[in-house]
C-alpha positions in Angstrom: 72.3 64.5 120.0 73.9 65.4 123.2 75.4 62.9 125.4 72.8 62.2 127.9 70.6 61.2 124.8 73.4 59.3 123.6 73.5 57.3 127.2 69.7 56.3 127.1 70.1 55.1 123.5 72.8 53.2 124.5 71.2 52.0 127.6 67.8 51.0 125.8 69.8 49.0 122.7 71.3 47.1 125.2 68.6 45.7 127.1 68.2 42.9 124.6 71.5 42.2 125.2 71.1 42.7 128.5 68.8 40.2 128.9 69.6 37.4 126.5 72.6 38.0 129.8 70.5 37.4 132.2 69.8 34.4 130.8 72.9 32.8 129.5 74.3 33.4 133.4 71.4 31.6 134.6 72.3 28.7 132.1 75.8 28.9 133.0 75.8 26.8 136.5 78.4 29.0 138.2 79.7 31.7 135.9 83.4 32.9 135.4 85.0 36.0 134.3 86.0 34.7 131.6 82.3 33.8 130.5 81.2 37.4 131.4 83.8 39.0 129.1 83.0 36.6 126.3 79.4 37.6 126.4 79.8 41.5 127.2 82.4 41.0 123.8 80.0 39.8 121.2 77.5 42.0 122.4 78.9 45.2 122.9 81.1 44.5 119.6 77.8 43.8 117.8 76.2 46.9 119.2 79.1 48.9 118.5 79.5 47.6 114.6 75.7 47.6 113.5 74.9 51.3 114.0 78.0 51.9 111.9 77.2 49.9 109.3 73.7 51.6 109.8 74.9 54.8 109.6 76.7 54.7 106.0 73.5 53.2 104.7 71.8 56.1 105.8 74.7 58.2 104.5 73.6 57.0 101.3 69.8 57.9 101.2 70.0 60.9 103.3 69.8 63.0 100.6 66.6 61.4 99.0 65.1 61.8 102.3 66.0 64.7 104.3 62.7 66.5 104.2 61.4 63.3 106.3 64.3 62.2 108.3 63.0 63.2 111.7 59.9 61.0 110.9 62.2 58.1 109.8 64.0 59.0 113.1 60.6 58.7 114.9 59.0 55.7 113.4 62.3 53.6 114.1 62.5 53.9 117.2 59.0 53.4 118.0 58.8 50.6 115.8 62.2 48.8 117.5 61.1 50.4 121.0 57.2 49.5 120.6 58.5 45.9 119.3 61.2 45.3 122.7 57.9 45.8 124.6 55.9 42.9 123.1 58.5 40.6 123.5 58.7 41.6 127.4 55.3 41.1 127.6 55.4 37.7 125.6 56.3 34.6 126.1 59.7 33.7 127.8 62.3 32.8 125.3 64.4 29.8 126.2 68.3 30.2 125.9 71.5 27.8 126.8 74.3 28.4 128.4 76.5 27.8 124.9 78.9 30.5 124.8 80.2 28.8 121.1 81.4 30.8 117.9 78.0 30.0 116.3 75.9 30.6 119.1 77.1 33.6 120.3 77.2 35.4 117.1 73.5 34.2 116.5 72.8 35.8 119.4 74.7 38.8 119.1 73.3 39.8 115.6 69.7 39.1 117.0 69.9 41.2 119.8 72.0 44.0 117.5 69.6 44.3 114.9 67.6 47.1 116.2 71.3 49.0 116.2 71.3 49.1 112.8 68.1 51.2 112.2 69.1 53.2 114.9 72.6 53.9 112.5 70.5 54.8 110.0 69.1 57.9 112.1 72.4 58.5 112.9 73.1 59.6 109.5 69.7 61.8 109.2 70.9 63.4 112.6 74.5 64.0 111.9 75.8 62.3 115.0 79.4 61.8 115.8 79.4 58.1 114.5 83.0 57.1 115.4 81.9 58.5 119.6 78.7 57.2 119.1 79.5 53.4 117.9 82.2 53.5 121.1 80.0 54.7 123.5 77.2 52.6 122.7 79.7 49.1 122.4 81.0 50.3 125.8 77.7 51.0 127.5 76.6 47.3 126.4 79.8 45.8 126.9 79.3 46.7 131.0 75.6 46.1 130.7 75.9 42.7 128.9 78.8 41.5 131.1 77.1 42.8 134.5 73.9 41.1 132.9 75.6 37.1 133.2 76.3 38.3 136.7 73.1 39.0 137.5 71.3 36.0 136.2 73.4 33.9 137.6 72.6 35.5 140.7 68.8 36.8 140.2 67.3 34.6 137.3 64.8 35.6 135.1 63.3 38.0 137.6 65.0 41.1 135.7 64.6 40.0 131.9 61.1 41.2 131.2 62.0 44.5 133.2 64.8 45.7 131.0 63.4 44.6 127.7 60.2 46.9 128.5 62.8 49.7 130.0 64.8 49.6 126.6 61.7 50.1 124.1 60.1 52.8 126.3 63.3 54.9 126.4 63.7 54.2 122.8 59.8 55.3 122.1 60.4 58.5 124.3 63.7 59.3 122.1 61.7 59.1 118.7 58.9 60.9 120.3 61.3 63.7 121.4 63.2 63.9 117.5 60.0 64.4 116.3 58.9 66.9 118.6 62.1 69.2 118.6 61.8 68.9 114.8 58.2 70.2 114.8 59.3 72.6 117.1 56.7 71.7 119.9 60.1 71.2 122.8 63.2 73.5 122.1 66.3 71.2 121.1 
């Protein structure tokens, strides 16, 4: 996985997060730095350990599933992309301005969760985990604290928008594993 693929997964996982963001700045009345770095924290720590842990699960079972990887690959992140979709297309989820221990780490598992199946392709892909965990905390660490700006700015205008955005880069991604490993593009 090169790095430009690295930066759209990283972009499309953190469009949840992103947006749960947008949202919690919009709760927040008018929003401090402090809040923003509390928020881009959880979330880019969150996106940063679940692919991890993801990845030494896969570790585990890649053996017993190599022959298929590439469609495991493929129907993950169509399932996780094809899933960020409905919810942008669904009904708006409420959210508070709460930036508590037990809130935000609600939160940041909820919105992290899709990481971890992406780990697990990590392992059927032999990616650089320990680059790959960083780059992708990182990416949502800016996204997510950049995201309370701009909902306390922009409101809910944006939310839908990047929760689409995320699951169509991350259907495109599977697509493209499963096409390079068919050997219909070249990799």
């Amino acid at each position: 996985m090169g790095l430009g693929e690295l930066f759209l997964l990283a972009v499309g996982l953190s469009m949840d997060a992103f947006a749960v963001s947008i949202c919690k700045g919009l709760a927040l009345g008018r929003v401090r730095f402090k809040q923003m770095l509390i928020v881009g924290l959880w979330f880019g720590g969150f996106q940063a350990l679940m692919p991890a842990i993801g990845y030494f699960l896969g570790a585990q079972f890649q053996e017993y599933i190599v022959n298929i990887d590439h469609w495991v690959a493929f129907i993950l992140l169509s399932f996780i992309g094809i899933n960020m979709i409905r919810e942008a297309l669904g009904d708006e989820e409420e959210t508070d301005g709460n930036l508590g221990f037990k809130a935000m780490l609600m939160m940041a598992i909820a919105t992290s969760i899709d990481a971890l199946a992406v780990g697990i392709t990590f392992a059927f892909l032999k990616v650089q985990i320990f680059f790959a965990v960083l780059f992708i905390g990182l990416t949502t660490f800016i996204i997510s604290t950049c995201g309370v700006k701009i909902g306390n700015i922009f409101g809910l205008k944006y939310k839908s928008k990047a929760e689409f955005l995320g699951g169509a880069i991350l259907i495109a991604l599977g697509v493209k594993i499963l096409l390079e490993h068919l050997g219909i593009i070249g990799m």
